[in-house]
CHARMM internal coordinates of N, CA and C (Angstrom, degrees):
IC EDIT
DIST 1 N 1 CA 1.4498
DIST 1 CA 1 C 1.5248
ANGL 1 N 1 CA 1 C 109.57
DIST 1 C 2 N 1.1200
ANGL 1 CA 1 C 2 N 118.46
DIHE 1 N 1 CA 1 C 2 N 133.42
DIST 2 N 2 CA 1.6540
ANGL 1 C 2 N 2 CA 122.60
DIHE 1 CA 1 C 2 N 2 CA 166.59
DIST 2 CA 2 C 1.0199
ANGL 2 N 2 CA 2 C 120.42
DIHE 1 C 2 N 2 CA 2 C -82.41
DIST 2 C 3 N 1.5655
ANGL 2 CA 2 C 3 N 110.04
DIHE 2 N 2 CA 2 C 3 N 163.59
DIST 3 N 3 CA 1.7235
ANGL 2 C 3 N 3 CA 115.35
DIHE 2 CA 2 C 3 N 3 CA -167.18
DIST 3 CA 3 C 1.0755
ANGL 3 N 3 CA 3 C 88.52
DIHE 2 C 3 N 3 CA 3 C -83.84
DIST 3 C 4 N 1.7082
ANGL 3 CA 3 C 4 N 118.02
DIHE 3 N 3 CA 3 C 4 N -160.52
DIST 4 N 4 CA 1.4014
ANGL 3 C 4 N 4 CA 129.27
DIHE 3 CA 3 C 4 N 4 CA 155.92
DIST 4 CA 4 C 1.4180
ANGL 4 N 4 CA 4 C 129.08
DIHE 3 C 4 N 4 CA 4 C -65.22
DIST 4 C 5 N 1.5766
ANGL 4 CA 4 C 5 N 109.32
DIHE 4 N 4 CA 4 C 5 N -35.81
DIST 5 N 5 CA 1.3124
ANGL 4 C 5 N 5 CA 109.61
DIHE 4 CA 4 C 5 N 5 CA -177.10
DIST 5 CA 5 C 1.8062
ANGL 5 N 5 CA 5 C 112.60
DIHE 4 C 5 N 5 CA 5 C -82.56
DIST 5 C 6 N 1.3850
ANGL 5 CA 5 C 6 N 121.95
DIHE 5 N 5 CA 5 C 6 N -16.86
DIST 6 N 6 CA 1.1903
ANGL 5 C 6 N 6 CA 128.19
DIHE 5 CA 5 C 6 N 6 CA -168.12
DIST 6 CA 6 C 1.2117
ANGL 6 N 6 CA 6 C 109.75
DIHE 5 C 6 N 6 CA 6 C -79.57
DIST 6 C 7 N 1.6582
ANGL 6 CA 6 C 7 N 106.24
DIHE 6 N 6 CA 6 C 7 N -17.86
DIST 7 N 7 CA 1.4013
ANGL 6 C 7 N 7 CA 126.76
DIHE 6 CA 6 C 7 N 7 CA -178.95
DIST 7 CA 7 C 1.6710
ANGL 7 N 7 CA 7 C 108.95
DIHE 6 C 7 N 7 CA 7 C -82.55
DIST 7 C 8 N 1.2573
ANGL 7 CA 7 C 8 N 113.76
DIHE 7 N 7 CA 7 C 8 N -35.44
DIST 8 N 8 CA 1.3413
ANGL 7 C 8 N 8 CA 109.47
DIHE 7 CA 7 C 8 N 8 CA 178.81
DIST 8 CA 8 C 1.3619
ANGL 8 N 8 CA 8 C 85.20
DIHE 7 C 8 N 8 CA 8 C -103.16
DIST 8 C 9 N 0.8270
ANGL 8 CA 8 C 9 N 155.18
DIHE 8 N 8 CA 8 C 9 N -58.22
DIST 9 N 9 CA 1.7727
ANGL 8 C 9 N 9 CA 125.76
DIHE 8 CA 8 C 9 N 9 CA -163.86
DIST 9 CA 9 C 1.5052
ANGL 9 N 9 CA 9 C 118.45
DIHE 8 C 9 N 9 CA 9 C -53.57
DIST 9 C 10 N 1.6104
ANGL 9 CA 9 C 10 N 122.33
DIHE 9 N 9 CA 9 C 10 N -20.07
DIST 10 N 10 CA 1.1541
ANGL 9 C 10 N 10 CA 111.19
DIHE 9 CA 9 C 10 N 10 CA 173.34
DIST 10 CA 10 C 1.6685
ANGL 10 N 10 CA 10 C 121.76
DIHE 9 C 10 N 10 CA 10 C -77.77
DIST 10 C 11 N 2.1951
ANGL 10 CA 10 C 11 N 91.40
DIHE 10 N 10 CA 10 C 11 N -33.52
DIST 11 N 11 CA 1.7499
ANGL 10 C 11 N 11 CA 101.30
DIHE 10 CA 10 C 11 N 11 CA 177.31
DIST 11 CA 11 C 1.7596
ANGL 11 N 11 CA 11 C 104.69
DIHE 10 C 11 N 11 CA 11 C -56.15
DIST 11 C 12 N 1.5596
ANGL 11 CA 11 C 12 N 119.57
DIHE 11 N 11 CA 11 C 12 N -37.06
DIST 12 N 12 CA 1.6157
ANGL 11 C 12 N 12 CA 117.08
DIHE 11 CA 11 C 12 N 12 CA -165.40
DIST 12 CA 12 C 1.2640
ANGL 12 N 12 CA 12 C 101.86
DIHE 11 C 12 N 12 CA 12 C -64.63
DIST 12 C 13 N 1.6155
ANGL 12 CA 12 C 13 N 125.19
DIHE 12 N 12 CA 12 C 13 N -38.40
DIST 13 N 13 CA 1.6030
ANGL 12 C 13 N 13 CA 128.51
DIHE 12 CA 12 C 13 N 13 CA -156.95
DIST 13 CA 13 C 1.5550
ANGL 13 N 13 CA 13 C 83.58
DIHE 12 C 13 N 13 CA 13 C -85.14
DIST 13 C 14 N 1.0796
ANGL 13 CA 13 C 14 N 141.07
DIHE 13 N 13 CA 13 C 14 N -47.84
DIST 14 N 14 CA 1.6928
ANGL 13 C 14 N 14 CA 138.59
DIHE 13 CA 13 C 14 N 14 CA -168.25
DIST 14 CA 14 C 1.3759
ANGL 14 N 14 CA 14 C 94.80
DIHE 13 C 14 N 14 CA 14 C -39.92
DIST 14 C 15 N 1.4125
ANGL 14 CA 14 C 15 N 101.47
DIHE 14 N 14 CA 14 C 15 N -72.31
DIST 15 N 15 CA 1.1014
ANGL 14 C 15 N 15 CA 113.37
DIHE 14 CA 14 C 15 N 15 CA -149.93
DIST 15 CA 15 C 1.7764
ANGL 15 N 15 CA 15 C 120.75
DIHE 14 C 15 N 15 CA 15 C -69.02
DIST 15 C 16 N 1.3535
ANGL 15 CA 15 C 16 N 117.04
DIHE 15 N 15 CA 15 C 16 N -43.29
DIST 16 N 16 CA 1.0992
ANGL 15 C 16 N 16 CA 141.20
DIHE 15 CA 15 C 16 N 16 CA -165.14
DIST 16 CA 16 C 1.7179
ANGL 16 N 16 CA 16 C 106.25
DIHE 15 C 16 N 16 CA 16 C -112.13
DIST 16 C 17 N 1.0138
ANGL 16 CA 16 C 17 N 116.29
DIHE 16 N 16 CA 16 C 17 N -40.78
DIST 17 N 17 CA 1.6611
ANGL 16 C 17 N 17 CA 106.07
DIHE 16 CA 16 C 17 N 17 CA -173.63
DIST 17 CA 17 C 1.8663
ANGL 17 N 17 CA 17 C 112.84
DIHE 16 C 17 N 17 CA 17 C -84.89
DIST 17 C 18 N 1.7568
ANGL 17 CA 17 C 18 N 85.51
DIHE 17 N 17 CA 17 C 18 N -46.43
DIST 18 N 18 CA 1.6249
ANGL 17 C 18 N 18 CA 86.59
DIHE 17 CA 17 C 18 N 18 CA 176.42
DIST 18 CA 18 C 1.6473
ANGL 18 N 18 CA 18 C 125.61
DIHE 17 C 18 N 18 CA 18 C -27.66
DIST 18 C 19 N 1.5867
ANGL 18 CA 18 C 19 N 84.47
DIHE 18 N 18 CA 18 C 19 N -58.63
DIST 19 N 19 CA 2.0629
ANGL 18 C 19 N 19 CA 99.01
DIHE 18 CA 18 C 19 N 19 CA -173.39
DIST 19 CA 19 C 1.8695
ANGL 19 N 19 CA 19 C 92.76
DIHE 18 C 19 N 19 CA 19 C -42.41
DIST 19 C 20 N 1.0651
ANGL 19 CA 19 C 20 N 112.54
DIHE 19 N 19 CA 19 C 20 N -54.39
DIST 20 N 20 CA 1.5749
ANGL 19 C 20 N 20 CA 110.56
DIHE 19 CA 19 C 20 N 20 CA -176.72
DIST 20 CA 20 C 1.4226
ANGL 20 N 20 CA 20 C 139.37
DIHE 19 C 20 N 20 CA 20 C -20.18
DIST 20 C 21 N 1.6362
ANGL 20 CA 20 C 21 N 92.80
DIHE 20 N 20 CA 20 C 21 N -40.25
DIST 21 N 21 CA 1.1744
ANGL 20 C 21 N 21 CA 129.30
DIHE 20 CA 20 C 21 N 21 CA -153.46
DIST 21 CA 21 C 1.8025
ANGL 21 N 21 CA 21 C 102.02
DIHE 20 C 21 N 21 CA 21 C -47.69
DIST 21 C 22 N 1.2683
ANGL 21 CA 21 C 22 N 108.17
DIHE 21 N 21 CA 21 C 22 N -77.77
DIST 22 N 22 CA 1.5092
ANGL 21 C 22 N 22 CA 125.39
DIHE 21 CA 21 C 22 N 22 CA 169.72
DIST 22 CA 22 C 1.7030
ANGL 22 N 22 CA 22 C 115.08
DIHE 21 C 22 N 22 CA 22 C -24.62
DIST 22 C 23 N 1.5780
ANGL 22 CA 22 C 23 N 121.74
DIHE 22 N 22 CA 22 C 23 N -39.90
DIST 23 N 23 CA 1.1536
ANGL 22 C 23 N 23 CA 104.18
DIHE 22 CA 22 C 23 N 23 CA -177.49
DIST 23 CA 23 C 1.4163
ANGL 23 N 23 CA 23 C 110.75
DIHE 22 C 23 N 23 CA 23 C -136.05
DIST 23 C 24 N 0.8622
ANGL 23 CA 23 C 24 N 117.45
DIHE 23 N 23 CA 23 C 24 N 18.45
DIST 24 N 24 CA 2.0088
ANGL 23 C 24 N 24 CA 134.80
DIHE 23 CA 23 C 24 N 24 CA 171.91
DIST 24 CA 24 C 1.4960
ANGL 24 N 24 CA 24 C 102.10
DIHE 23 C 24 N 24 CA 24 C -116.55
DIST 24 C 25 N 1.3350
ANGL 24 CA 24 C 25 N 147.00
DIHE 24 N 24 CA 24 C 25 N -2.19
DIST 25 N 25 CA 1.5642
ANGL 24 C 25 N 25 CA 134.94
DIHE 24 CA 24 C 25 N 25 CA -158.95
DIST 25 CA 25 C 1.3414
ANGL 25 N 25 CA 25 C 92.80
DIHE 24 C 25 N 25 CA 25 C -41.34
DIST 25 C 26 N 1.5690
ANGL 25 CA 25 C 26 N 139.82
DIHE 25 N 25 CA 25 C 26 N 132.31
DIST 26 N 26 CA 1.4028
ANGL 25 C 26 N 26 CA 117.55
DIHE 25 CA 25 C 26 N 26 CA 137.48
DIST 26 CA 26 C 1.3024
ANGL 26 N 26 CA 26 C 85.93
DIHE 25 C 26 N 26 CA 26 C 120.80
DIST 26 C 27 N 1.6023
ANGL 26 CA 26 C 27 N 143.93
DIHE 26 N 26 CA 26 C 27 N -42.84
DIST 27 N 27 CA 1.4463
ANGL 26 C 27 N 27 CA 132.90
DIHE 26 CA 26 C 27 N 27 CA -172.69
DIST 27 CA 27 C 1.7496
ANGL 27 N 27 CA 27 C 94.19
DIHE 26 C 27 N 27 CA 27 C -76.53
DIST 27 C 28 N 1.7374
ANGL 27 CA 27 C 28 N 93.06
DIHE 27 N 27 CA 27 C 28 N -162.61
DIST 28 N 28 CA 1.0595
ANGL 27 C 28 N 28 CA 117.44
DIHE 27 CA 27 C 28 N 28 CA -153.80
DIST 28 CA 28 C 1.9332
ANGL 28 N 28 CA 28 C 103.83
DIHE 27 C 28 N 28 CA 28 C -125.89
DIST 28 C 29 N 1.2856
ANGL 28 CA 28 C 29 N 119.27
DIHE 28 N 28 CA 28 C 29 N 109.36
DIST 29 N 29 CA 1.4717
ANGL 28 C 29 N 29 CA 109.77
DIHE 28 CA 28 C 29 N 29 CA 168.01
DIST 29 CA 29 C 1.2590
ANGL 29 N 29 CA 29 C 113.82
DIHE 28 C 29 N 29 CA 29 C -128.84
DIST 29 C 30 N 1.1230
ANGL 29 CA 29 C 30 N 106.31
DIHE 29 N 29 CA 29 C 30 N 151.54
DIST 30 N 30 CA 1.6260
ANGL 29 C 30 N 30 CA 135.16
DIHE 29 CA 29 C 30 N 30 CA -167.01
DIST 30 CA 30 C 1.9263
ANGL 30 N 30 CA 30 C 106.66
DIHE 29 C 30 N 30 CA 30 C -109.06
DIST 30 C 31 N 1.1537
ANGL 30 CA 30 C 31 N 103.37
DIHE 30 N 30 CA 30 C 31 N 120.75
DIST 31 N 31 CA 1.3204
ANGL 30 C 31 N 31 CA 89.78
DIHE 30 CA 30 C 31 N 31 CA 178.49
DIST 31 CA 31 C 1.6215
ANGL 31 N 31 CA 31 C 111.60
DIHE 30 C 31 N 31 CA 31 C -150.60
DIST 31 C 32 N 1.2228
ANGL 31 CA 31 C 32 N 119.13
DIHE 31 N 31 CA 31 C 32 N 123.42
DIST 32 N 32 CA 1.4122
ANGL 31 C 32 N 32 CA 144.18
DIHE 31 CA 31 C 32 N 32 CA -178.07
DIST 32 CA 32 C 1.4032
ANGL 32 N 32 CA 32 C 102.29
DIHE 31 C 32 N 32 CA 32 C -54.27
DIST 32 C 33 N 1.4613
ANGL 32 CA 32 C 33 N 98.30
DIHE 32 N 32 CA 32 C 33 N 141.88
DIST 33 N 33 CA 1.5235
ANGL 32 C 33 N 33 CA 117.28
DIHE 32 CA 32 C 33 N 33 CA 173.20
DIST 33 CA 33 C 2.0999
ANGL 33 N 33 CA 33 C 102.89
DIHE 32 C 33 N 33 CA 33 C -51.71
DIST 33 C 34 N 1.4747
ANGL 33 CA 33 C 34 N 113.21
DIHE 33 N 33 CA 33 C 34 N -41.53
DIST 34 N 34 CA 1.6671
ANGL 33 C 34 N 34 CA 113.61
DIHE 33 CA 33 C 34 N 34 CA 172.40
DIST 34 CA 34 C 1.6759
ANGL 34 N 34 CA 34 C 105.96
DIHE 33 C 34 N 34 CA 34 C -62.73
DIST 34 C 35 N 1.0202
ANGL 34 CA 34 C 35 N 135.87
DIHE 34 N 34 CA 34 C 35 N 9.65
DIST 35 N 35 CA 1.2529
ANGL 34 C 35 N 35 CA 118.42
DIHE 34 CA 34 C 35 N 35 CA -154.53
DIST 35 CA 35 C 1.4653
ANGL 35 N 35 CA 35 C 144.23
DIHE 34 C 35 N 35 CA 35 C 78.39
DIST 35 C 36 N 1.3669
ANGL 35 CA 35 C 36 N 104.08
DIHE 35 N 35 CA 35 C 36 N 1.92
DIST 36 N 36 CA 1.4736
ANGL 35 C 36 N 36 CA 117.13
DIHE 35 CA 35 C 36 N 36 CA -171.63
DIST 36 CA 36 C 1.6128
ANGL 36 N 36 CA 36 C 117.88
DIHE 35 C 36 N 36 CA 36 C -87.99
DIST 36 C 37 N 0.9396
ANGL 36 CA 36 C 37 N 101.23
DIHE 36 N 36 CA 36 C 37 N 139.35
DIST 37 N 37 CA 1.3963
ANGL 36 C 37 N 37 CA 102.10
DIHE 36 CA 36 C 37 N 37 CA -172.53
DIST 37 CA 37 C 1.9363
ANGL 37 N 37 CA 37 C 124.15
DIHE 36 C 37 N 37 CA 37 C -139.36
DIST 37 C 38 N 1.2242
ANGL 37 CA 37 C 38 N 102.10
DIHE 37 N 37 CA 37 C 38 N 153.50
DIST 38 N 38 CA 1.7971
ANGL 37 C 38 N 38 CA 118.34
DIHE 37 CA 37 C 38 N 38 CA 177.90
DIST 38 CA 38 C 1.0461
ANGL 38 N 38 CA 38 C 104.65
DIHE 37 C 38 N 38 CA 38 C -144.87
DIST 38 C 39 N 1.5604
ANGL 38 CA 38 C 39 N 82.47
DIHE 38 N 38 CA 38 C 39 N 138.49
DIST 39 N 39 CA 2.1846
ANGL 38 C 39 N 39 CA 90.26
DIHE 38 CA 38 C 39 N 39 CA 169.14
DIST 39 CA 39 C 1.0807
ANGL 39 N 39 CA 39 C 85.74
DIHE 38 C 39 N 39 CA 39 C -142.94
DIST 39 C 40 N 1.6917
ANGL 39 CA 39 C 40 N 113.20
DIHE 39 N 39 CA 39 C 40 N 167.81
DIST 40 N 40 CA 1.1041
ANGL 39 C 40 N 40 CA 150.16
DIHE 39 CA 39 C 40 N 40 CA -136.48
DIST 40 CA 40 C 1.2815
ANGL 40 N 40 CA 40 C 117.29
DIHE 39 C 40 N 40 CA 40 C 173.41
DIST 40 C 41 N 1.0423
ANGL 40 CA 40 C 41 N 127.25
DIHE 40 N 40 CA 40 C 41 N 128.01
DIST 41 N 41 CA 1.9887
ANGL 40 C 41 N 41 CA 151.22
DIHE 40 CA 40 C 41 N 41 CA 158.21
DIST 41 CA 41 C 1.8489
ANGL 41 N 41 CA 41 C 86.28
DIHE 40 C 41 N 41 CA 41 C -8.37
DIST 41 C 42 N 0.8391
ANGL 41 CA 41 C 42 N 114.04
DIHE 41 N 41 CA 41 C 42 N -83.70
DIST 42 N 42 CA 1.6716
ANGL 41 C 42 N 42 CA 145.21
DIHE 41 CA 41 C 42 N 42 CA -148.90
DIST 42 CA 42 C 1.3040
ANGL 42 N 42 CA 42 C 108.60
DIHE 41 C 42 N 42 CA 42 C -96.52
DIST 42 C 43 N 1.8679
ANGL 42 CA 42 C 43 N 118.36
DIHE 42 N 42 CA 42 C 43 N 136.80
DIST 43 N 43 CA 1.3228
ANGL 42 C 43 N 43 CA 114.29
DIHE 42 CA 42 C 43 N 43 CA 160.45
DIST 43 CA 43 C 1.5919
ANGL 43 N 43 CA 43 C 130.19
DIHE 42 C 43 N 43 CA 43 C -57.88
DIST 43 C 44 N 1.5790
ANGL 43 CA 43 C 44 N 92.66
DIHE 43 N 43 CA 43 C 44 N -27.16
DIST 44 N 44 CA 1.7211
ANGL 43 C 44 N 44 CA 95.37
DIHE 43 CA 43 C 44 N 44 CA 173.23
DIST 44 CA 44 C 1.3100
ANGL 44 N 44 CA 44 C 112.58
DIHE 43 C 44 N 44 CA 44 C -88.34
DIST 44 C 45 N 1.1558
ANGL 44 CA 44 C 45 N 140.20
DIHE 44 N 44 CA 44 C 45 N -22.12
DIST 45 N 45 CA 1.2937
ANGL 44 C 45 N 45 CA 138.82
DIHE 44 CA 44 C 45 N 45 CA 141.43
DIST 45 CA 45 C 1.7914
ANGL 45 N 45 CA 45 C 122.52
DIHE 44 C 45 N 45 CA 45 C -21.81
DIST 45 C 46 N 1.4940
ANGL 45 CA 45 C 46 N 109.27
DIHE 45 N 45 CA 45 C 46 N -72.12
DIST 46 N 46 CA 1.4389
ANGL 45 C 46 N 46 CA 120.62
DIHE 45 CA 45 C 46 N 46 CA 167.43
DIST 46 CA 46 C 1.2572
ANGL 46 N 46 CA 46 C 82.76
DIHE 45 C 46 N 46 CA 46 C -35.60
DIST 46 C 47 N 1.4484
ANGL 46 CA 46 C 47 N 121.92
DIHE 46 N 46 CA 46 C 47 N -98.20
DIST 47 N 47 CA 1.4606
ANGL 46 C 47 N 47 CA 137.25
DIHE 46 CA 46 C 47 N 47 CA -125.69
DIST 47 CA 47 C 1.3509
ANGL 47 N 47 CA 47 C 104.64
DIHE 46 C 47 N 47 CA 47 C -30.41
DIST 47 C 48 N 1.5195
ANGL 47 CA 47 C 48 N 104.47
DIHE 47 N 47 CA 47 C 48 N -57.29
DIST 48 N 48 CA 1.4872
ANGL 47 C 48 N 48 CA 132.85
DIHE 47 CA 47 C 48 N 48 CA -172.63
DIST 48 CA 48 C 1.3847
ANGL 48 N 48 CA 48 C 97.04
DIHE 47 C 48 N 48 CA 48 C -49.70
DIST 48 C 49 N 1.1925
ANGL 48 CA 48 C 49 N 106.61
DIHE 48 N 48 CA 48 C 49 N -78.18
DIST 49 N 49 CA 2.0682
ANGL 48 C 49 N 49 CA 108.97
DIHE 48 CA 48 C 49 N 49 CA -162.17
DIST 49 CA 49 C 1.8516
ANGL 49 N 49 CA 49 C 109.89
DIHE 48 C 49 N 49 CA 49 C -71.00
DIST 49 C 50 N 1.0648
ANGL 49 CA 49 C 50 N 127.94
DIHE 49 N 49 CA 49 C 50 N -13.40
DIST 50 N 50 CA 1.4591
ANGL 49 C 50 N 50 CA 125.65
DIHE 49 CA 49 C 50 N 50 CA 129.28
DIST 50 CA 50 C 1.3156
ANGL 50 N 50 CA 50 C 132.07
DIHE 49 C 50 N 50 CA 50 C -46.03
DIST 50 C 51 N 1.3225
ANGL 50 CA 50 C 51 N 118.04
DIHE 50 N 50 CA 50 C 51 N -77.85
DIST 51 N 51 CA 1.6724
ANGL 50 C 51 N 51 CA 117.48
DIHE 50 CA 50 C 51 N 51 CA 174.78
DIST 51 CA 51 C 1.6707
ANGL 51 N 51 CA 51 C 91.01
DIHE 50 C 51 N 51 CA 51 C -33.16
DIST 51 C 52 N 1.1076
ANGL 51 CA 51 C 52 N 105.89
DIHE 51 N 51 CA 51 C 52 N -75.00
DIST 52 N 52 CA 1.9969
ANGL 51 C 52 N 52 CA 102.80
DIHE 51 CA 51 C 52 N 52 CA -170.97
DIST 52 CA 52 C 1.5773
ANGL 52 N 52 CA 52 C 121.29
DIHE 51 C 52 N 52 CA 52 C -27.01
DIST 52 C 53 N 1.3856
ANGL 52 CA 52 C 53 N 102.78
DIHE 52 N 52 CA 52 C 53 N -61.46
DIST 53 N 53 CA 1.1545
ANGL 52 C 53 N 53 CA 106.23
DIHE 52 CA 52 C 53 N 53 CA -163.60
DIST 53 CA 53 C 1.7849
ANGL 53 N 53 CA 53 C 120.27
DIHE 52 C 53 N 53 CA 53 C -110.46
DIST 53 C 54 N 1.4690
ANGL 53 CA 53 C 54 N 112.69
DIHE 53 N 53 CA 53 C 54 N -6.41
DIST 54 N 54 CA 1.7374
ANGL 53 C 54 N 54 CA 106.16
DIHE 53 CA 53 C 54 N 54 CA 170.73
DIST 54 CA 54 C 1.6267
ANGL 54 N 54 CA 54 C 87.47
DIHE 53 C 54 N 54 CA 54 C -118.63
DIST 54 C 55 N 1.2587
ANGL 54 CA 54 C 55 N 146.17
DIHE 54 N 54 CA 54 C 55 N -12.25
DIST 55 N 55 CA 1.7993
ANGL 54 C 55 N 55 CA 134.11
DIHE 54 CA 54 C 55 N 55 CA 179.13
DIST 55 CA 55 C 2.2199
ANGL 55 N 55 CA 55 C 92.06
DIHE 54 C 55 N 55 CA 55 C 96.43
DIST 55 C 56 N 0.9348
ANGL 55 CA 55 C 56 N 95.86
DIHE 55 N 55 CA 55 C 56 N -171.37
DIST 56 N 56 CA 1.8924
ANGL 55 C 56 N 56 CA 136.81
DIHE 55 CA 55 C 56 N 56 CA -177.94
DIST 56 CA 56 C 1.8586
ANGL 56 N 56 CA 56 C 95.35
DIHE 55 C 56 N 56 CA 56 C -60.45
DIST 56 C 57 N 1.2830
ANGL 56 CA 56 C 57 N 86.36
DIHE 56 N 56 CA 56 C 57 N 153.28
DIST 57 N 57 CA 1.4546
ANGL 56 C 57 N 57 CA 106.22
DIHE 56 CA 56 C 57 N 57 CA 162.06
DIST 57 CA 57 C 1.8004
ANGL 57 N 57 CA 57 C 123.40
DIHE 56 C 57 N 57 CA 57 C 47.92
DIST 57 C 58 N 1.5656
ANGL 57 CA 57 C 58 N 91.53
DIHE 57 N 57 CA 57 C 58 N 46.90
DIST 58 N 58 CA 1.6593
ANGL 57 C 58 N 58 CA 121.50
DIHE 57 CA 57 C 58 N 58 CA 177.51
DIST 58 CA 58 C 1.7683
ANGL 58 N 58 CA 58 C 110.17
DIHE 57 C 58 N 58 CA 58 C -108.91
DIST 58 C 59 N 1.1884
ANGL 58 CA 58 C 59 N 99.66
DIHE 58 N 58 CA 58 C 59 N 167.75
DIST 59 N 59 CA 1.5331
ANGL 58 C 59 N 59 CA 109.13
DIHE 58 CA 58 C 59 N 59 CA -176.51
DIST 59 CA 59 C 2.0587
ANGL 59 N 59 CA 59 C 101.42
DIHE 58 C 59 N 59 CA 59 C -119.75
DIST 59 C 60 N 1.2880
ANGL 59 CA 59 C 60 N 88.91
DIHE 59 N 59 CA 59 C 60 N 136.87
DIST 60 N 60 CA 1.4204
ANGL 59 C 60 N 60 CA 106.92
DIHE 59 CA 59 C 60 N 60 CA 176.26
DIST 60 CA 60 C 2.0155
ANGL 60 N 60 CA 60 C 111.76
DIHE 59 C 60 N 60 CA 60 C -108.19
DIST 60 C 61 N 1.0364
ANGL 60 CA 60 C 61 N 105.38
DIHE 60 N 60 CA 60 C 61 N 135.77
DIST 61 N 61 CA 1.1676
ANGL 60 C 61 N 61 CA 114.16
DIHE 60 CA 60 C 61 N 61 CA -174.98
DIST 61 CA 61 C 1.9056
ANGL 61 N 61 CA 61 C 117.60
DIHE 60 C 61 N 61 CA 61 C -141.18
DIST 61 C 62 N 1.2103
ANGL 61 CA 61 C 62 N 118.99
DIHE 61 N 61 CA 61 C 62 N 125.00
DIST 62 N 62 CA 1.4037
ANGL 61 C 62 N 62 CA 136.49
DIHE 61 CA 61 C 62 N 62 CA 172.48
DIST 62 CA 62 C 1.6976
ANGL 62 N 62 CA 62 C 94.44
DIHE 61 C 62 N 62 CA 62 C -59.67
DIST 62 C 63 N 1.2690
ANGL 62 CA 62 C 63 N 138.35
DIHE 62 N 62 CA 62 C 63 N 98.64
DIST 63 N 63 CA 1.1336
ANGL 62 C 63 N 63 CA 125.37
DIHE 62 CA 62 C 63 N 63 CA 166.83
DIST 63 CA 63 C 1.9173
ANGL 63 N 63 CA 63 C 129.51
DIHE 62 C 63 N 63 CA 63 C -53.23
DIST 63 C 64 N 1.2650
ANGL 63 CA 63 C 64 N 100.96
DIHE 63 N 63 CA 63 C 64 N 137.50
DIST 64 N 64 CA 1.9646
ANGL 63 C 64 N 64 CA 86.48
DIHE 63 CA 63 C 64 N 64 CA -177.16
DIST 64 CA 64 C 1.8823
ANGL 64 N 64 CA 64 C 82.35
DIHE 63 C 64 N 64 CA 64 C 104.22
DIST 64 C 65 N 1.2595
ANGL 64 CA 64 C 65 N 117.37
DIHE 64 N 64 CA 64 C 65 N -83.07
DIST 65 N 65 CA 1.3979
ANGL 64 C 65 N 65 CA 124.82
DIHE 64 CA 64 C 65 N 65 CA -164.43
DIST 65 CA 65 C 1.5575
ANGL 65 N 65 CA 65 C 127.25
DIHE 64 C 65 N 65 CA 65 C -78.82
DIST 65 C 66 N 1.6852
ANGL 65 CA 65 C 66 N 127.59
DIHE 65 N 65 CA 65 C 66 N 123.47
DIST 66 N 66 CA 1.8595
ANGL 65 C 66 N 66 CA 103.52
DIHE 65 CA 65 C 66 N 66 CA -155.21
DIST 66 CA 66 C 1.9588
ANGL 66 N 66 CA 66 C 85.73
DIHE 65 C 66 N 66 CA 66 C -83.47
DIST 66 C 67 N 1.1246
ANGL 66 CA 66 C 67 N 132.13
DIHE 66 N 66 CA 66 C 67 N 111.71
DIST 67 N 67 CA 1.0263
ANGL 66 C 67 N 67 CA 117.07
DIHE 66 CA 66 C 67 N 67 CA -168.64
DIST 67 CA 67 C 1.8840
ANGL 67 N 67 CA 67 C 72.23
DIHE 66 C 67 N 67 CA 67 C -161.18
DIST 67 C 68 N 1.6636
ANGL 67 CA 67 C 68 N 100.77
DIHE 67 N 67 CA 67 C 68 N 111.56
DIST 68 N 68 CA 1.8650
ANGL 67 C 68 N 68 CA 109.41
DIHE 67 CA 67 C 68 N 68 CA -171.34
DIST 68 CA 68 C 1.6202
ANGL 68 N 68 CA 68 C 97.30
DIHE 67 C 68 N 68 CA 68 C -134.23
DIST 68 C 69 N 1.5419
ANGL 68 CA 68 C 69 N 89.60
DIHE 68 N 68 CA 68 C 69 N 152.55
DIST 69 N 69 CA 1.7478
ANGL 68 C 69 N 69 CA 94.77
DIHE 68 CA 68 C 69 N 69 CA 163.33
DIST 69 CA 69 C 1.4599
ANGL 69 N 69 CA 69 C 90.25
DIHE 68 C 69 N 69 CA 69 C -162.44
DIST 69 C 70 N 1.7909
ANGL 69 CA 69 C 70 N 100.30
DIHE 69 N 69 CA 69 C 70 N 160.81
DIST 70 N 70 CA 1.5370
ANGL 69 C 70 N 70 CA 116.37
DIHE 69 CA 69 C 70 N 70 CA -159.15
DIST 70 CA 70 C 1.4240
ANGL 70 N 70 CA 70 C 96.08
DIHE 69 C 70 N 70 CA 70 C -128.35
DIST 70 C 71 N 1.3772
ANGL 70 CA 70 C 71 N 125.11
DIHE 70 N 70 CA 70 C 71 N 156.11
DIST 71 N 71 CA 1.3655
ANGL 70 C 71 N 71 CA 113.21
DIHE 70 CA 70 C 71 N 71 CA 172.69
DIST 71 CA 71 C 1.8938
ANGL 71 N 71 CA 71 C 93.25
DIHE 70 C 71 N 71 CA 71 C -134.78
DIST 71 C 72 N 1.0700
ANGL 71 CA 71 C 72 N 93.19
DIHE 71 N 71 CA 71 C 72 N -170.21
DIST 72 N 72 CA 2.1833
ANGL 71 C 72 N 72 CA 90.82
DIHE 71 CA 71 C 72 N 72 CA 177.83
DIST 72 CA 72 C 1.1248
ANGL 72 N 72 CA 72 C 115.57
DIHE 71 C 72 N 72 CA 72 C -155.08
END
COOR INIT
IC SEED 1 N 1 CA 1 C
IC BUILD
């Protein structure tokens, strides 16, 4: 059974990371509970140009791979 957040981190990556897939394999996107999103080369990259530009309490994702982490 999934938590709550595993539940929306998989609906955000469905929805929003998947499309990615084809021309990001291998980067890094960040994507807001609104839908907003950054990618980047690098997980610290995301982290960085997220915190900047969507705020706290987003999900980071390896595109291609379900491999997520959240910070707040």
């Amino acid at each position: 059974m999934q938590n709550p957040k595993e539940k929306i981190a998989n609906k955000l990556y469905t929805h929003y990371g998947k499309p990615l897939e084809k021309k990001h394999w291998g980067e890094y996107v960040a994507i807001g509970k609104n839908g907003k999103t950054v990618i980047a080369p690098t997980l610290t990259g995301a982290v960085k140009k997220a915190v900047a530009a969507i705020g706290a309490e987003n999900f980071v994702f390896k595109v291609g791979d379900r491999f997520v982490a959240t910070w707040l």
